[in-house]
N, C-alpha and C positions, 0 to 999 in steps of 0.2 A: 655243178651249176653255181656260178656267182653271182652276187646281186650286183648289179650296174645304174649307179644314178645318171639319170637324162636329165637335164636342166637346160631349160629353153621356153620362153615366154608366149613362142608361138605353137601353135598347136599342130599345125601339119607336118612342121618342123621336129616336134617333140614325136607326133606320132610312128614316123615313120625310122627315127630312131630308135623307138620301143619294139618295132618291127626286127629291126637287122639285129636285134641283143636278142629280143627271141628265137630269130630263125639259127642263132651260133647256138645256143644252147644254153641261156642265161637268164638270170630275171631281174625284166625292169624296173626300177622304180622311179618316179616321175616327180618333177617340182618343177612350179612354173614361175619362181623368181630364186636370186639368188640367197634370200632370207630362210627361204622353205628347205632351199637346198642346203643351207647350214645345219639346220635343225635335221634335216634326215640322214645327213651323213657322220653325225655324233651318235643318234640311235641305230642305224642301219648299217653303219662302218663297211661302205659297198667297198668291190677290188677296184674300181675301175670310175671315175666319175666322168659323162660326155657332157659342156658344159658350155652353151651362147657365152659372148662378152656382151651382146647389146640387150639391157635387158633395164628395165625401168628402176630407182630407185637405187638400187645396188646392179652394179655391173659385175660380170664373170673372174674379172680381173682381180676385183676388191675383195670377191668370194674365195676366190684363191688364195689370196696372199692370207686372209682371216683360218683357211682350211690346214696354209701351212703353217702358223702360228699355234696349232692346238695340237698338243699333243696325243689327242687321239685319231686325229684324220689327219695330222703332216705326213701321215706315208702314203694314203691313198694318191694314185696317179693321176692327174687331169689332163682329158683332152680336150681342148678349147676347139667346137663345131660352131664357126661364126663366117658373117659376111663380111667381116674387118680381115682386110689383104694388103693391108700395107706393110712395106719392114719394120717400120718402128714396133706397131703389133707383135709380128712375132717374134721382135728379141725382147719385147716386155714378156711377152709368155715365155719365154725361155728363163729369164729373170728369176720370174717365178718360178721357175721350178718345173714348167709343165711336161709333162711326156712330150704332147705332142700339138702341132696347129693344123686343121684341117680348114681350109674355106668352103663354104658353101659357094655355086653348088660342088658336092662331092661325088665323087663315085661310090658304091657301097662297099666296095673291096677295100677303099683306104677305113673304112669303119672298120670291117670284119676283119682287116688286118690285125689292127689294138684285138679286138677279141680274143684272138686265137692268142694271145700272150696268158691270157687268165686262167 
């Protein structure tokens, strides 16, 4: 069982996230900005982070590039689950480093796809 951080500011969004990480076999753990999501992936050092860009204050992207400047979470994977579908998007996520870009809305197989790598 790995731990999987979920970050996303909205709740149904976050919810149903925390759904498909549990039905693979894993456990989630939850932050609903990308500030909180800092702080639990220094203490929590999940395998796998599912991660909004549109998110108040600090955005996905910022949280990113901050995750891969630390040398305790630059290896953790991010996958950016957002409503931003432009290209520019996803060669910024790419930039960064990310695994992967999912848009919303998604299928749940493209989630439980990433899972099953853990």
């Amino acid at each position: 069982m790995a731990k999987v951080l979920i970050v996303d500011d909205a709740a149904p969004d976050r919810m149903l996230l925390e759904r498909l990480v549990t039905e693979a076999g894993h456990l989630p753990i939850c932050a609903v900005s990308a500030e909180e999501a800092l702080a639990k992936a220094k203490t929590e050092l999940p395998a796998m982070i599912f991660m909004d860009v549109n998110m108040p204050v600090t955005d996905g992207f910022s949280a990113a590039r901050q995750l891969a400047s630390d040398p305790r979470t630059k290896d953790i994977p991010v996958v950016f689950v957002t409503s931003k579908n432009q290209k520019a998007d996803r060669v910024f996520a790419q930039i960064l480093g990310a695994r992967s870009f999912i848009s919303k809305p998604y299928a749940p197989e493209q989630i439980k796809e990433h899972l099953t790598t853990l």
